[in-house]
C-alpha angles and dihedrals in degrees: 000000000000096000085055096057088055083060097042091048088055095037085050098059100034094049085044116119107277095211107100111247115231090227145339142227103178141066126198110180121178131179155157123204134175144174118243086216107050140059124265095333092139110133138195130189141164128205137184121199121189127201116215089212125052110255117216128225099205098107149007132049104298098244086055107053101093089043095059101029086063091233135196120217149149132211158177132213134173124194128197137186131153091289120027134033110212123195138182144189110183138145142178132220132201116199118211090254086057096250101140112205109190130187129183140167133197137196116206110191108182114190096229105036139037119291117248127207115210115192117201142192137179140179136181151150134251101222092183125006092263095039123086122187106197132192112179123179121182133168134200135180090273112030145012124219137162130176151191121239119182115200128190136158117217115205106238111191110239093025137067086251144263119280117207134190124184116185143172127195143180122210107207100204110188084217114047140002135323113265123207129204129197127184144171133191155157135203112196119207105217087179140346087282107032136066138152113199124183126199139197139203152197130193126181104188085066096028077226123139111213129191140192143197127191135176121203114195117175107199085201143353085281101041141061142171119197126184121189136190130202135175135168125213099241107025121091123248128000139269124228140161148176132219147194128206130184126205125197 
């Protein structure tokens, strides 16, 4: 079954209409990940976002258009691999004075242990129209945490521009220490359709650097394939994925 979701994510954007949609509404995504070190930690989930106002395809690189567009969505996801069912209701809003107010929540529901309900909210402030500020705050039965991301697209000549984040986030246990993450990453945009992004981070409860690389490739305005790549310095093994989104 997961493997067929992995085909169905790569027929679906090849066999896709070739003609370029004026605009889209609608979001399908759908993905399977897994890790090369660890049992039966293959994942697959599926998601659907919807904007509440029509996004135009008439210019900027296609993973970039809601961003700077300012857009307004909601949206639902479930995951799924041999031991937990995760599911999520969310949604972002962008006021016309370009204050975003966001709000989520998540079941998990492990099969050996007791399920768990994290409620998160965010707001934040465009500051340019490619610059995002971000504050996000969310609680679960077993920890608080909240965090700072920092977005900004840097125009690049010959190329539709580099897009860099920059974050930092505390995880609150009540039972433990606070743990603080820090990250950094770009995604560079080599054409409307293309991009390659990289990402590092730092994580001082493990004292363990990570790192990630992605490429995002839309075969046309309405489909999309992205592969990602992620390792961490002392675990064994690394972690990738591939996922398929439909626009319409």
């Amino acid at each position: 079954m997961k493997k067929a979701v992995v085909s169905l994510a790569i027929l679906a954007a090849i066999s896709a209409p070739t003609f370029a949609a004026d605009s889209f509404q609608h979001e399908v995504n759908a993905g399977y990940s897994d890790h090369t070190d660890s049992d039966n930690a293959d994942t697959w989930d599926l998601g659907y976002r919807y904007y509440l106002n029509s996004q135009s395809n008439e210019q900027y690189a296609y993973d970039l258009i809601p961003f700077l567009n300012h857009a307004s969505w909601v949206e639902a996801a479930y995951a799924n691999n041999d031991y937990v069912d995760a599911y999520g209701l969310g949604g972002r809003f962008v006021t016309q004075s370009d204050w975003v107010i966001e709000a989520n929540y998540s079941r998990i529901d492990p099969d050996h242990a007791s399920s768990d309900d994290v409620w998160g909210l965010g707001i934040g402030k465009y500051l340019a129209k490619g610059t995002l500020l971000r504050f996000n705050y969310a609680n679960s039965d077993d920890a608080d945490s909240y965090g700072l991301t920092l977005e900004h697209l840097v125009p690049v000549s010959g190329s539709e521009g580099l897009l860099l984040s920059a974050s930092i986030d505390n995880t609150d246990p009540d039972y433990g220490d606070d743990v603080w993450t820090y990250a950094v990453g770009g995604d560079y945009f080599i054409s409307r359709q293309w991009s390659v992004g990289a990402d590092v981070n730092w994580n001082d409860g493990s004292e363990d650097y990570g790192w990630g690389l992605n490429t995002s490739y839309w075969f046309n305005s309405q489909a999309n394939v992205k592969v990602t790549y992620a390792d961490q310095e002392d675990v064994k093994g690394y972690a990738w994925g591939i996922q398929g989104t439909l626009r319409f």
